[in-house]
C-alpha positions in Angstrom: 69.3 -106.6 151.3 70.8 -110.0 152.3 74.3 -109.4 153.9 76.3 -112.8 153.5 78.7 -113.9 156.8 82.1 -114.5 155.9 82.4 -117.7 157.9 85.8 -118.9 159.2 87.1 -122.0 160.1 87.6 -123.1 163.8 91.1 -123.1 165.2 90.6 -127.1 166.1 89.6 -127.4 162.5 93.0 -126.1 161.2 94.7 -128.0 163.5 93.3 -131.3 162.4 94.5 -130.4 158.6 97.4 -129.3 159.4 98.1 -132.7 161.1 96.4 -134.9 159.1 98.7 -133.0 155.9 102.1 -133.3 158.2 101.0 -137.2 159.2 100.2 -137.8 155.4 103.5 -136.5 154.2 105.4 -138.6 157.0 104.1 -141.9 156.3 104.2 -141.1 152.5 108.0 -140.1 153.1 108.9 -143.0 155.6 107.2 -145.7 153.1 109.3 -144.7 150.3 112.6 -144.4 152.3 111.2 -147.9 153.9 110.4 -149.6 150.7 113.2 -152.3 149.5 114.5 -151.0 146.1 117.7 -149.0 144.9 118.2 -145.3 144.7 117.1 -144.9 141.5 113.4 -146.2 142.5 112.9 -144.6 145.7 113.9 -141.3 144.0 111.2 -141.8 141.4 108.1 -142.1 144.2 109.9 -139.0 145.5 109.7 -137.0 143.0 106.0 -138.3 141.8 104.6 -138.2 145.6 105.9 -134.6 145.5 104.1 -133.7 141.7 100.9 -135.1 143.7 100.9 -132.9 146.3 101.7 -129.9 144.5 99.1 -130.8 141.9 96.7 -131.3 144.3 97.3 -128.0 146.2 96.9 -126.6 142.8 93.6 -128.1 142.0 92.2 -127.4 145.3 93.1 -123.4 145.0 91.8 -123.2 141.4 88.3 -125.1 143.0 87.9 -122.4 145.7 88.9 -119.8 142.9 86.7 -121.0 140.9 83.9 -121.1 143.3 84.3 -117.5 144.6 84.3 -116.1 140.8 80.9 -117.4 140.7 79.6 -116.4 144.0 80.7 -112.7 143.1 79.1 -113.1 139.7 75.7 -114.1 141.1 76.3 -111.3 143.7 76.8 -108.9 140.7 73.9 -110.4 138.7 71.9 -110.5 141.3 72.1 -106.7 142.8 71.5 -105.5 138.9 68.4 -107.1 139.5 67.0 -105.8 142.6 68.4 -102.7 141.0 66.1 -103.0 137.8 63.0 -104.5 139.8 63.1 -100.9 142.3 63.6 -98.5 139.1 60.4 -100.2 137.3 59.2 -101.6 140.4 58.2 -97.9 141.7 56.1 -96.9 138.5 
């Protein structure tokens, strides 16, 4: 039976996308308080910079969902297998 690691990310890994997330939403943030324009259009990239990121935390989370659904599926799939091959396997 193959046992599968459960591999983790690296503590200098987190920190870089943890930074690179904060220094994205800085620069986003100080170019539309930057940008020449009235209230009105600076609040409208506020509000769609904000949709992006949220959509995109979304889409990311439903991805890795997504993906572990299927590796348990094959895992199930796969075991009912093995399980089938040693019952008429053995005759």
């Amino acid at each position: 039976m193959v046992i599968e690691e459960v591999q983790s990310n690296s503590q200098s890994w987190m920190f870089f996308v943890k930074a690179s997330f904060v220094i994205s939403l800085l620069a986003m943030a100080s170019g539309i308080i930057l940008i020449p324009g009235d209230l009105m259009i600076k609040g409208y990239l506020s509000i769609c910079a904000m949709f992006v990121v949220s959509s995109t935390i979304t889409l990311s989370k439903t991805l890795r969902d997504d993906h572990e659904s299927s590796r348990l599926i094959n895992k199930i799939s796969e075991a009912r297998a093995q399980q089938i091959i040693k019952e008429y396997g053995a005759e």
